[in-house]
C-alpha positions as a printed Julia matrix, in Angstrom:
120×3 Matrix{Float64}:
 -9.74   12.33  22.05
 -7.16   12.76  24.64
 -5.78    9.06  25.89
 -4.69    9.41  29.54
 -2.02    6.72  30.2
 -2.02    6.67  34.08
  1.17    5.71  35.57
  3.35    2.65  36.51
  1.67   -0.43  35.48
 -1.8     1.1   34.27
  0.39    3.11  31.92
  2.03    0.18  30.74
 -1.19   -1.68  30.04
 -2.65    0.88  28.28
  0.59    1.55  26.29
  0.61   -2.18  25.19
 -3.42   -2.16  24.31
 -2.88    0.82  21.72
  0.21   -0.86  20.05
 -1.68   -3.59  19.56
 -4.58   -1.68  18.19
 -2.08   -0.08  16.21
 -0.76   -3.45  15.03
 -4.19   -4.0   14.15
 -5.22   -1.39  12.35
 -2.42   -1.58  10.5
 -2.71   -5.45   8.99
 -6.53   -4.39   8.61
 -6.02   -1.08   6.42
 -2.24   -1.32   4.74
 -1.67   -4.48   2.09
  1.77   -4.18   2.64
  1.98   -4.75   5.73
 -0.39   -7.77   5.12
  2.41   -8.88   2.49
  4.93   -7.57   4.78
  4.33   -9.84   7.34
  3.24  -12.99   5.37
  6.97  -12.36   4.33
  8.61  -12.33   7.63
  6.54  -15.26   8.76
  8.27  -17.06   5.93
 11.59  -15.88   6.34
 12.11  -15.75   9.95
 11.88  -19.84  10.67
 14.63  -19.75   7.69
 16.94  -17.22   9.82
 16.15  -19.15  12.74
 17.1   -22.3   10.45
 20.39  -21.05   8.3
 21.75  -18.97  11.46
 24.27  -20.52  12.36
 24.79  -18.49  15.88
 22.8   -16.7   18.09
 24.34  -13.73  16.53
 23.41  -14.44  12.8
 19.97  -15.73  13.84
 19.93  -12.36  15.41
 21.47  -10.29  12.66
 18.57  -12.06   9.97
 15.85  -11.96  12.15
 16.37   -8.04  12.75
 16.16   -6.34   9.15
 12.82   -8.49   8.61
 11.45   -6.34  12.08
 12.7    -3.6   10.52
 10.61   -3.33   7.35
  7.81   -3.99   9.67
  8.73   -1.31  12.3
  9.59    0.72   9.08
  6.02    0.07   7.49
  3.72    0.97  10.41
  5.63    4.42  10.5
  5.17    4.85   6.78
  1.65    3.55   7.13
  0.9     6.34   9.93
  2.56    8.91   7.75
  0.17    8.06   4.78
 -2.88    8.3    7.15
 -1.94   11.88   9.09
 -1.39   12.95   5.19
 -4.5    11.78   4.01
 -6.49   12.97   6.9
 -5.82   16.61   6.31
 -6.87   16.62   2.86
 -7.29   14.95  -0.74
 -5.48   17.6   -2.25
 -2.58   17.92  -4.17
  0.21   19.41  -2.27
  3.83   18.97  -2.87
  4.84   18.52   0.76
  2.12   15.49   1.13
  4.2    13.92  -1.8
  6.92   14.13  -0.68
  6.35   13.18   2.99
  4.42    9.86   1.44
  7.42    9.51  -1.3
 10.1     9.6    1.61
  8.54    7.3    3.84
  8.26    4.78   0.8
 11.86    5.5    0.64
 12.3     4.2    3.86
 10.27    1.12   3.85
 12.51    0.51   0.51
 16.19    1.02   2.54
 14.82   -1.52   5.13
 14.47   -3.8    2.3
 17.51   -2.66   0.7
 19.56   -3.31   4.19
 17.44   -6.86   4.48
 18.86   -7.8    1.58
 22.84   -7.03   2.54
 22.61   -8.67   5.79
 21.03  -11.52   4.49
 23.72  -11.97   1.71
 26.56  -11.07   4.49
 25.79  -13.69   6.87
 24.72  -16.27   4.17
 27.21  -16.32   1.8
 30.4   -14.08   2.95
């Protein structure tokens, strides 16, 4: 089904209503993201917290968006793979093994900002 996205601030509207859903369906279907953002909400009143400046709040508050943004695009991945077919097919590996790949830098690059502004 074709969404038609209208223009000025109909489009916007619309845009925002099927992020949300998006948002949505994403908590609902993927346990990672669940965990994901249990994690952030943990995490982010700590950045807010051991941030000294704006910047550093800003710098430890970003990687932990990241693994979110990160995860819904893996998460879509996984479900455009899936929807075209249980079978085995190298390609549908590897496009679900590289998107884990990227959910796992975003952790990866979490973890050296948060040890760069924290410690060094």
């Amino acid at each position: 089904m074709e969404k038609k996205s209208g223009s000025g601030l109909a489009r916007i509207i619309n845009a925002l209503g099927w992020s949300m859903a998006g948002l949505a369906a994403t908590f609902r279907h993927e346990k990672a993201f669940q965990q994901e953002v249990v994690l952030t909400l943990v995490l982010a009143p700590l950045a807010l917290l051991l941030g000294k400046t704006g910047l550093e709040k800003a710098l430890l508050l970003g990687p932990l968006l990241l693994v979110l943004i990160v995860e819904v695009v893996n998460s879509a991945i996984e479900a455009v793979v899936d929807r075209f077919g249980g079978a085995m097919h190298p390609l549908s590996g590897r496009a679900k093994d590289m998107g884990s790949a990227a959910v796992f830098l975003t952790f990866v690059n979490a973890a050296a900002v948060w040890t760069l502004v924290l410690f060094f």
